[in-house]
ZAMARGU-4260 file (C-alpha; in steps of 0.2 Angstrom, whole numbers, plus 5000, padded with zeros to 4 digits):
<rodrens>
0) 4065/4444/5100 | 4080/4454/5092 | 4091/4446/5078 | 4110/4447/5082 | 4123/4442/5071
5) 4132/4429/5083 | 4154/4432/5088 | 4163/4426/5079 | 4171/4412/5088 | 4155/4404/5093
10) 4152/4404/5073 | 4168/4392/5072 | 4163/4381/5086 | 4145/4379/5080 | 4153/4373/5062
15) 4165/4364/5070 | 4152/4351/5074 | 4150/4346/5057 | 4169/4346/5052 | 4176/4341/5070
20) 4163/4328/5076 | 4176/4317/5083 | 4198/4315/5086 | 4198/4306/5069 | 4191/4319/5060
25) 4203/4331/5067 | 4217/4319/5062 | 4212/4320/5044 | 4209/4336/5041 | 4226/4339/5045
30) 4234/4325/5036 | 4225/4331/5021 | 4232/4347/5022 | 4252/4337/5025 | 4247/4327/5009
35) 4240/4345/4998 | 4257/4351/5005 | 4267/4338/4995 | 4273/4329/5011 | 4286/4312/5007
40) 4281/4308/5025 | 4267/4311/5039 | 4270/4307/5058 | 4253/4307/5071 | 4254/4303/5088
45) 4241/4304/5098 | 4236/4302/5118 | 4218/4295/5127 | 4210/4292/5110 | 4214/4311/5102
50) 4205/4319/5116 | 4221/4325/5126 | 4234/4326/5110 | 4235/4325/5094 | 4253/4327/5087
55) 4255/4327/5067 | 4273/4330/5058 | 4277/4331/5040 | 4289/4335/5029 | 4280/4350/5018
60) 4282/4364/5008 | 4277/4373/5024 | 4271/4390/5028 | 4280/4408/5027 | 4276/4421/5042
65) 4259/4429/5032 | 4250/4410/5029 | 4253/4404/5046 | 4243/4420/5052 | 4231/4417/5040
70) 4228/4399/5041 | 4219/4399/5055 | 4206/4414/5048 | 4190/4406/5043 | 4188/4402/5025
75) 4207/4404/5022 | 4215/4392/5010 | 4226/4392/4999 | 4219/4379/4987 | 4206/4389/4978
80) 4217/4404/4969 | 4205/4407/4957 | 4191/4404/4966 | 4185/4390/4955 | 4175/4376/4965
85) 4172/4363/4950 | 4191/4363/4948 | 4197/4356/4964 | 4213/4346/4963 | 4218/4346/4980
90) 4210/4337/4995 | 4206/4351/5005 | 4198/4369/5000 | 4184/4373/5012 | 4198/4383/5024
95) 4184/4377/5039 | 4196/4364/5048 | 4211/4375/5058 | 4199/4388/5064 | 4185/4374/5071
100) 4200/4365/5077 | 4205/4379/5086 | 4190/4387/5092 | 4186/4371/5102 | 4204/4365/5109
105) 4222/4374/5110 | 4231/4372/5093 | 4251/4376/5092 | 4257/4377/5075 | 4277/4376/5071
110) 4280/4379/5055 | 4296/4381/5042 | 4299/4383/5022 | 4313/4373/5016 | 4320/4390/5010
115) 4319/4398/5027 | 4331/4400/5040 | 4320/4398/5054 | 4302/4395/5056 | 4288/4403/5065
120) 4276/4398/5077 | 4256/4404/5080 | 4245/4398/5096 | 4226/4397/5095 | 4217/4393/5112
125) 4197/4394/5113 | 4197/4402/5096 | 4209/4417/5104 | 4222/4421/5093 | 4240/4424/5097
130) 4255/4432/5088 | 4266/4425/5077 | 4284/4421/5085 | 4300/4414/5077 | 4304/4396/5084
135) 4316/4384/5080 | 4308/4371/5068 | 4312/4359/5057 | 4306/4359/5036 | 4288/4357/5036
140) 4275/4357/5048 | 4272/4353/5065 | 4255/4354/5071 | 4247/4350/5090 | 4229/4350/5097
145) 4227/4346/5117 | 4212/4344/5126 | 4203/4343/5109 | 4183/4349/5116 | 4188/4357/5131
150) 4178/4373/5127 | 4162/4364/5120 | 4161/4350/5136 | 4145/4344/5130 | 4154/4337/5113
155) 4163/4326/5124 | 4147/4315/5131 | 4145/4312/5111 | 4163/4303/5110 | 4166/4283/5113
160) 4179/4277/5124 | 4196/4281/5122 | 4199/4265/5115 | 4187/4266/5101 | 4189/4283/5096
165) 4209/4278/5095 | 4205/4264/5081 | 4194/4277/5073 | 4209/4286/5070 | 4220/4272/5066
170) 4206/4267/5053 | 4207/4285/5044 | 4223/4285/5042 | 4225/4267/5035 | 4211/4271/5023
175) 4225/4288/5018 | 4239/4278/5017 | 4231/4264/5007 | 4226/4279/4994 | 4242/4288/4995
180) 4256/4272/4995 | 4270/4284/4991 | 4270/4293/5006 | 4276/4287/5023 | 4263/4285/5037
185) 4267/4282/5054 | 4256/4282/5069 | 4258/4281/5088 | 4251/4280/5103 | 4239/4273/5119
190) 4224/4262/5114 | 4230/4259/5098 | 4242/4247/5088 | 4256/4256/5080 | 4260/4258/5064
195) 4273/4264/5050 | 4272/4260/5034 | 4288/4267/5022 | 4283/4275/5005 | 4283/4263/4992
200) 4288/4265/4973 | 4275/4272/4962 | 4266/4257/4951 | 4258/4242/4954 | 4270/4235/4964
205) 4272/4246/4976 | 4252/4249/4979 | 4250/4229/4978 | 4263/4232/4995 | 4255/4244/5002
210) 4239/4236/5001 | 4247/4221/5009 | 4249/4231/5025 | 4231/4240/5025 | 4220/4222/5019
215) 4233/4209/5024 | 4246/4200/5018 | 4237/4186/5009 | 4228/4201/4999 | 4242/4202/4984
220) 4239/4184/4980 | 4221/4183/4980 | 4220/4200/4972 | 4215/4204/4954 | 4220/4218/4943
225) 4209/4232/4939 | 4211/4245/4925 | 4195/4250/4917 | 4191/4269/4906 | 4174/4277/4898
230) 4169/4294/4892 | 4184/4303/4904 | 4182/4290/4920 | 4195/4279/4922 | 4195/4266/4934
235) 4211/4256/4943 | 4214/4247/4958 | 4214/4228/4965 | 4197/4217/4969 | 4200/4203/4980
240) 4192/4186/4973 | 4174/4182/4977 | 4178/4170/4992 | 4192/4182/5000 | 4178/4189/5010
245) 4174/4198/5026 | 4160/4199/5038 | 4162/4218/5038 | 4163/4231/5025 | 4181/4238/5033
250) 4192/4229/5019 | 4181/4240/5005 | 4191/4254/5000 | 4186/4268/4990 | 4193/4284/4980
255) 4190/4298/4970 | 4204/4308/4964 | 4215/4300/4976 | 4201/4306/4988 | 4197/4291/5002
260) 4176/4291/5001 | 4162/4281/5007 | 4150/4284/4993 | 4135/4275/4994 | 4133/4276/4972
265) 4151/4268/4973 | 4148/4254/4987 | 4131/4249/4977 | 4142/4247/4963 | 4154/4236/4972
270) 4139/4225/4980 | 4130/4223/4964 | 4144/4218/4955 | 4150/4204/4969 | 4131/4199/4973
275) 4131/4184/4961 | 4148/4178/4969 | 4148/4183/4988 | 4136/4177/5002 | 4123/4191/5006
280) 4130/4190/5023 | 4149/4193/5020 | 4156/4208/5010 | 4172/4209/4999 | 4191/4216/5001
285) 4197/4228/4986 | 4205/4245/4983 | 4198/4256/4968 | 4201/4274/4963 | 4189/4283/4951
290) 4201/4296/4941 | 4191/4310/4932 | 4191/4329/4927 | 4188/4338/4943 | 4173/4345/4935
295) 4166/4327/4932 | 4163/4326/4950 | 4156/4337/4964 | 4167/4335/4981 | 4158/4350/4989
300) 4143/4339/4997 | 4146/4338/5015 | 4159/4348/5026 | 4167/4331/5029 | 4172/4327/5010
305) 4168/4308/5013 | 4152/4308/5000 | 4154/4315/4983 | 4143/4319/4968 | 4147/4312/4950
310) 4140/4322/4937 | 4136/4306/4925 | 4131/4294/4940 | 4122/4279/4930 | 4139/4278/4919
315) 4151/4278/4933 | 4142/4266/4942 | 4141/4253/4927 | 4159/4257/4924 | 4165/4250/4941
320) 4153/4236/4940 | 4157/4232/4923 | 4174/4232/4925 | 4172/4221/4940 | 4163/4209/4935
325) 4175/4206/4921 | 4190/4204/4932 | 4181/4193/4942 | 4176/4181/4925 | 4194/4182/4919
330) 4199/4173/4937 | 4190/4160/4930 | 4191/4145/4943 | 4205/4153/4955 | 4199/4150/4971
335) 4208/4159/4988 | 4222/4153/4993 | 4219/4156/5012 | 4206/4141/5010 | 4222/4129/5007
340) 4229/4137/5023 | 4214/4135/5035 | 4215/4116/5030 | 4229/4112/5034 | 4227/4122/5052
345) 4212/4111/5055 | 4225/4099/5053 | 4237/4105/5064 | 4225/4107/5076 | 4219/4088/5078
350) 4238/4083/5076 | 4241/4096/5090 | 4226/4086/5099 | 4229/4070/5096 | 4250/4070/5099
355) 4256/4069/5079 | 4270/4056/5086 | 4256/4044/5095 | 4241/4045/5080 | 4242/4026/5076
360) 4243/4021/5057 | 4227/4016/5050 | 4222/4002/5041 | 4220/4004/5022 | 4209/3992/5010
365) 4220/3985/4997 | 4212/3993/4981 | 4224/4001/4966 | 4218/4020/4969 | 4220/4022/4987
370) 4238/4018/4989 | 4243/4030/4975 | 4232/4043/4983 | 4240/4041/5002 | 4257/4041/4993
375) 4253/4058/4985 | 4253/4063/5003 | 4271/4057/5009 | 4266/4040/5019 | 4267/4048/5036
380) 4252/4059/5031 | 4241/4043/5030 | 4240/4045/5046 | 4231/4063/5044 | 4217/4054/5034
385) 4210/4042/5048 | 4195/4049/5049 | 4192/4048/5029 | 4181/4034/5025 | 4190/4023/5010
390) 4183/4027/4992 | 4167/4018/4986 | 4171/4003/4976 | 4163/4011/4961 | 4168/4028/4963
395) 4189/4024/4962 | 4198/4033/4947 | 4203/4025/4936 | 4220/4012/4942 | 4232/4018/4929
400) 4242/4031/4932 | 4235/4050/4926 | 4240/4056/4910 | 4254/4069/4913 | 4246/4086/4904
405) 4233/4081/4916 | 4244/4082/4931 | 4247/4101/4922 | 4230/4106/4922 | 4226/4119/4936
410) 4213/4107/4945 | 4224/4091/4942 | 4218/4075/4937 | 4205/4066/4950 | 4210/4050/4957
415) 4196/4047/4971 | 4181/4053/4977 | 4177/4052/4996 | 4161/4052/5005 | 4152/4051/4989
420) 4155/4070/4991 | 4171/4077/4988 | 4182/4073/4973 | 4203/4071/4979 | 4212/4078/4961
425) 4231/4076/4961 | 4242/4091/4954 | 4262/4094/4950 | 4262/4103/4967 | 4249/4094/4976
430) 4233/4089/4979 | 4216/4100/4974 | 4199/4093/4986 | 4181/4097/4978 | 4165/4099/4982
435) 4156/4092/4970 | 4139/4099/4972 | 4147/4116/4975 | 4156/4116/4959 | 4144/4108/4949
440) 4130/4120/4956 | 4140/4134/4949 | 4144/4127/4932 | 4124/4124/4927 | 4120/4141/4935
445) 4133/4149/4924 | 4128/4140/4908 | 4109/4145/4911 | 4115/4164/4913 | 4125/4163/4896
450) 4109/4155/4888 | 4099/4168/4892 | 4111/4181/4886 | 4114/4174/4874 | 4096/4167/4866
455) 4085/4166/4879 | 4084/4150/4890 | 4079/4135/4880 | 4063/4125/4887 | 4060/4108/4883
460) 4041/4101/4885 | 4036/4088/4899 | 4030/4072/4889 | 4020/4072/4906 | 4018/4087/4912
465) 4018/4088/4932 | 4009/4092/4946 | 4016/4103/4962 | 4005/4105/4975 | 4009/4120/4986
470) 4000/4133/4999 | 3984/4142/4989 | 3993/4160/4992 | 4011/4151/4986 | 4001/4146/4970
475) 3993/4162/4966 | 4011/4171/4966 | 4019/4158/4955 | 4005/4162/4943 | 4005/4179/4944
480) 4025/4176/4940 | 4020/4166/4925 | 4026/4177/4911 | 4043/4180/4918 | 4046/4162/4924
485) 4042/4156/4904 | 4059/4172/4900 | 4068/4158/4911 | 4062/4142/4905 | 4051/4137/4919
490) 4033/4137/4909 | 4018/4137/4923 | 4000/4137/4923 | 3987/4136/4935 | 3980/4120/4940
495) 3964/4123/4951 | 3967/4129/4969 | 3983/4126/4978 | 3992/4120/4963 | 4003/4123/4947
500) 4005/4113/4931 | 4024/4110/4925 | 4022/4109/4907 | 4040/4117/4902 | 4058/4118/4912
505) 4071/4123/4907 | 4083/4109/4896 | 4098/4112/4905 | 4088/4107/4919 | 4082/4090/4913
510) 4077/4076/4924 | 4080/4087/4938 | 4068/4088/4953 | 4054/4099/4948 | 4045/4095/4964
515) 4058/4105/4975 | 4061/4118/4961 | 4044/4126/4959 | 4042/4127/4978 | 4059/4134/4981
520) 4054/4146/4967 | 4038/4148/4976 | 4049/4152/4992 | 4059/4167/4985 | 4042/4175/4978
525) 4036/4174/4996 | 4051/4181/5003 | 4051/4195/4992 | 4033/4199/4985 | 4035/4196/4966
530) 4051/4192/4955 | 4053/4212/4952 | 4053/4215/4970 | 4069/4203/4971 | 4085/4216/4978
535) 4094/4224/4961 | 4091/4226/4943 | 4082/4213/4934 | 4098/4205/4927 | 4099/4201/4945
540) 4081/4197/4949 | 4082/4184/4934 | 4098/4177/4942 | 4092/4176/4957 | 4079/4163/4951
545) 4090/4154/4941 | 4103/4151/4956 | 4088/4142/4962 | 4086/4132/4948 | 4104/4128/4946
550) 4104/4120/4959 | 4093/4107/4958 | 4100/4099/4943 | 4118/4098/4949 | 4127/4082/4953
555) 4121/4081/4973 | 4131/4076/4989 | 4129/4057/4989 | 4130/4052/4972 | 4143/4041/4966
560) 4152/4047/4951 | 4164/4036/4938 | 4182/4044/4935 | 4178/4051/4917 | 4163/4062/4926
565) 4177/4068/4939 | 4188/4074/4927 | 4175/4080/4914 | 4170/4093/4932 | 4188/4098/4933
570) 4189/4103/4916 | 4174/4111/4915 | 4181/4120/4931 | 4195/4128/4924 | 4186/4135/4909
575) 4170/4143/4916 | 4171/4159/4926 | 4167/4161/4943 | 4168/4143/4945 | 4180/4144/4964
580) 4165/4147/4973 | 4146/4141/4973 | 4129/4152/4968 | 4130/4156/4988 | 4147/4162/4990
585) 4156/4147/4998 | 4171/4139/4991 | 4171/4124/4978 | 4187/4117/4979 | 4204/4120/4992
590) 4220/4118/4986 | 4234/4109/4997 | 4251/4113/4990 | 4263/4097/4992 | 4278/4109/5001
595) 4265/4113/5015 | 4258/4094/5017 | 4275/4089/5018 | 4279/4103/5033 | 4264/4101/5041
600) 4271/4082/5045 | 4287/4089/5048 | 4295/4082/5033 | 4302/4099/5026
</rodrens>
C-alpha cells in the first residue's frame, strides 16, 4: 500500500470533526473570534437548529483586504505574533475554525475596518476559495454559514433534532455572555427562545445583572460574593446559597481568563466544596473566573478549548473550594429567599382551589399565644391556617408580648410551635417557620466538626456500656473501623459474633440513641466498603459520619419544646454557619415577608 499525503481540503474536513462537531460549536468559534476582535456587540441568528444558517454580526476592529484572504488559510491567526503558546491572552489561536467551517459548508464573509471606506467580501464553498471583492459593509464583521455539513452528509446523522441542537446554541452563547457582561449578545431564531441582553457596566453591579438574566432573576438575592487570591491565582465571581439548588449542573458556570470551560479539576472543586450543604442529588448555581498569568495555565488541550490544564492543580483547586467554603460560612443562617415564595404559592394554590372569598373562618381555642399569632397574619389570613392544628398546651410561647430587639433578630422571636414540629417565630417584617429537627440537626453537626478541628471530638464513657446487635458481616466492618470511629468519638469493640460494645460516644451526643447510631454507621460502611472508601478526602469521609451522628441527638419531630428552648434554637440559628439548610441539603426554616402575606389576601 503506497503512503500519500491526503489534499488538502479533505485535511480540513477530517479536523473539522473535532472543532466543528456540531452548529454550536460553529457559533462559538465565531463569537470568540467577535469577542478577540474587541466587539461592544454580537448579533447570531440562526435557521433549523444552525444546519441551514448561521448568521453572526459584530461591531469589530475588522479585517483589511490581506487578513480576510488569509483568514480562512489553515493555521492563520493573528493572535500568536510571536509565536508564543504559554502566553495566550486571547480566546482563539489555533486558526483551525474558518477553514473547517468552510471546508464543510459555504462561508461568506463581509468584512470592514472602521478606517475603511468600503469593506470587502471573500466566499468559501466546499473548502474552494474564491476572490476577494469590495462589498458594501458596515464596521465590523459579518459572517454566514449555510448548509453547515453539506459536503460531509454523514456528519449530519450524528446531529440531534433541530430543536435540540438550537438550545445547544442558545446555551453556548449564554455561557459567553454570562462571561463577558459588557458586551451585547443577542440571539435569534426558529426552535429557540430569543434573546438580547444589552452590555452592562463593568463591576459588580453590572455582572450581578447580567447574571440575573443567564441564572434567573431571584439569583442576585440569593447570591454571595466571591473574591479570593493565592500565589498568582485570583479567584471572583458569585456562588448561589446551599439551598438555591438545581437538579442539573446547567446553572454552574465556569472561566478561565474570561474563558467559558467545563473543567472537571474546577467542577470537583465546586462539588466538594458544596457536598456538606447540597443534597447528593441536586447541584448548585454560581458564576466563578479563575484569573491567572497565561503561562499558569495550558489552554491548548483539546481543539475545542472547553478543558484546560493548570500548572499548580492541587493549589487552584483548594483555592476555589477554600474560598467557597468560606463565602458560604460567612452566610451564616440565610436561607433562599425563593423558599418564602413557593409558600406562599402553595398558598395561593389551595385559595385558588378552595374559592378565597367562600373558605369559612375557623374556629380558634382561646389561649394567650394563638390569637397574637393569627393577628401577626392580618385576621383574614386565619383563614389560610385551617388546616394547622392549634399549639400544644405546653409548647405555647410565652403570653407576654416579645422583647423588641428580639423582634430585630434575623430569625425573630418564637411565639408557637405547630405540630410538635415546626416552630412559628415572628419578625419586624414577618413571620420565619422552622423546622426544628432540620435546624437543630445542623447546629450539633456543625459543633461536632469545630470540635474536631479544633481538639478532637471529646468522648465521654458509658457508665453502662451498650450492646448493639447487628448482621455478623455489619459487625466485622464496624470493627475493622474501630480506630477511625474512637478519631470521632464513637469508641467500639467487639462483642462476640454479630455484636459491638458501646463503651464511648461522643459527649455532644449524650443521651442520644446509640441503638440507631451505630447501625446507621454500620449502614454507610456497607454502602461504601470502609470509612476511607467514603466519596472525597478524609475531611469529608470524617463528615460524612458525623452527619450521621448529628443527627441522632437533635431535638426530633414530635417533641414538644418550652419557649426559652425555641428561642435558644433561633439564636443559635443566626450565629452558626451553614445553619439555613440541614446535613442533607434541604431548608431549615422559610421566611414569609409581611408585604407578601398581606397581598397574598388581597390586602395590599
Amino acid at each position: 500500500m503506497t503512503v500519500r499525503r491526503l489534499d488538502p481540503v479533505l485535511v480540513d474536513r477530517i479536523a473539522a470533526g473535532e472543532v466543528i462537531e456540531r452548529p454550536a460549536a460553529a457559533v462559538k468559534e465565531l463569537v470568540e473570534n467577535a469577542i478577540d476582535a474587541g466587539a461592544r456587540a454580537i448579533s447570531v441568528t440562526i435557521a433549523a437548529g444552525g444546519r441551514e444558517l448561521i448568521r453572526v454580526i459584530d461591531d469589530g476592529s475588522g479585517m483589511s483586504p490581506e487578513d480576510l484572504a488569509l483568514c480562512v488559510e489553515r493555521h492563520a491567526t493573528s493572535k500568536l505574533p510571536d509565536g508564543d503558546l504559554f502566553a495566550i491572552t486571547s480566546l482563539g489561536f489555533r486558526g483551525e475554525a474558518l477553514p473547517s467551517i468552510g471546508s464543510v459548508a459555504r462561508l461568506s464573509i463581509a468584512t470592514r475596518r472602521h478606517d475603511s471606506p468600503h469593506g470587502h467580501g471573500l466566499v468559501v464553498e466546499a473548502g474552494e476559495k474564491g476572490v476577494v471583492r469590495p462589498v458594501a459593509a458596515a464596521a465590523g464583521t459579518r459572517i454566514e454559514v449555510s448548509d453547515l455539513f453539506a459536503f460531509t452528509p454523514a456528519r449530519l446523522k450524528f446531529l440531534k433534532s433541530d430543536r435540540a441542537e438550537a438550545q445547544a446554541v442558545s446555551e453556548m452563547l449564554r455561557r459567553l455572555a454570562i462571561t463577558h457582561p459588557t458586551i451585547r449578545f443577542a440571539l435569534d431564531g426558529d426552535h429557540v427562545t430569543g434573546f438580547d441582553w444589552p452590555a452592562e457596566a463593568h463591576g459588580e453591579d453590572g455582572m450581578l445583572r447580567r447574571l440575573a438574566r443567564g441564572l434567573g432573576r431571584d439569583f442576585p438575592e440569593n447570591a454571595l460574593p466571591l473574591d479570593v487570591a493565592r500565589e498568582g491565582f485570583h479567584v471572583t465571581g458569585f456562588a448561589g446559597l446551599p439551598t438555591f439548588h438545581r437538579g442539573t449542573s446547567a446553572g454552574v458556570h465556569l472561566a478561565v481568563n474570561g474563558r467559558p470551560v467545563r473543567d472537571k479539576l474546577l467542577l470537583s472543586a465546586v462539588r466538594g466544596a458544596y457536598a456538606d450543604v447540597v443534597p447528593s442529588d441536586r447541584h448548585p448555581v454560581l458564576f466563578l473566573d479563575v484569573a491567572c498569568e497565561p503561562r499558569l495555565v495550558d489552554v491548548n488541550v483539546h481543539p475545542a478549548k472547553s478543558e484546560v490544564r493548570f500548572r499548580d492543580p492541587a493549589l487552584v483547586r483548594g483555592l476555589v473550594v477554600s474560598g467557597l467554603k468560606a463565602a458560604l460560612a460567612e452566610a451564616g443562617h440565610r436561607a433562599t429567599t425563593t423558599g418564602g415564595a413557593r409558600t406562599l404559592e402553595a398558598f395561593r394554590a389551595v385559595f385558588a382551589g378552595n374559592g378565597s372569598a367562600s373558605i369559612p373562618r375557623p374556629h380558634f381555642p382561646e389561649t394567650p399565644a394563638w390569637p397574637r399569632l393569627a393577628a401577626g397574619f392580618g385576621e383574614a389570613a386565619q383563614a389560610g391556617f385551617e388546616s394547622f392544628a392549634a399549639p400544644s398546651a405546653d409548647a405555647r410561647a410565652h403570653a407576654a408580648e416579645p422583647a423588641p430587639d428580639a423582634l430585630d433578630r434575623p430569625l425573630g422571636a418564637a411565639r408557637a410551635q405547630l405540630h410538635e414540629t415546626y416552630i412559628v417565630a415572628q419578625t419586624r417584617e414577618g413571620v420565619v417557620i422552622v423546622d426544628q429537627h432540620a435546624a437543630h440537626e445542623r447546629l450539633v453537626y456543625e459543633r461536632l466538626k469545630a470540635e474536631r478541628a479544633k481538639s478532637g471530638i471529646a468522648r465521654q464513657a458509658l457508665l453502662l456500656p451498650e450492646v448493639v446487635e447487628l448482621d455478623p458481616v455489619d459487625a466485622d466492618r464496624l470493627n475493622a473501623a474501630s480506630d477511625e470511629l474512637a478519631t470521632l468519638g464513637l469508641g467500639i469493640e467487639a462483642f462476640g459474633p454479630g455484636a459491638v460494645l458501646v463503651r464511648e460516644a461522643p459527649s455532644q451526643l449524650a443521651g442520644g440513641n446509640l441503638q440507631k447510631l451505630v447501625r446507621d454507621v454500620a449502614d454507610a460502611l456497607a454502602e461504601h466498603g470502609q470509612i476511607s472508601s467514603i466519596p472525597g478526602s478524609l475531611e469529608r469521609r470524617l463528615d460524612h459520619v458525623l452527619a450521621t451522628m448529628a443527627c441522632h441527638n437533635s431535638v426530633r419531630a414530635g417533641r414538644r419544646l418550652r419557649p426559652e428552648e425555641m428561642d435558644a434554637l433561633l439564636r443559635e440559628m443566626e450565629v452558626t454557619p451553614n445553619s439555613g439548610q440541614c446535613n442533607h441539603g434541604r431548608p431549615t426554616y422559610v421566611e414569609l415577608k409581611l408585604a407578601d402575606i398581606e397581598k397574598l389576601f388581597g390586602r395590599r
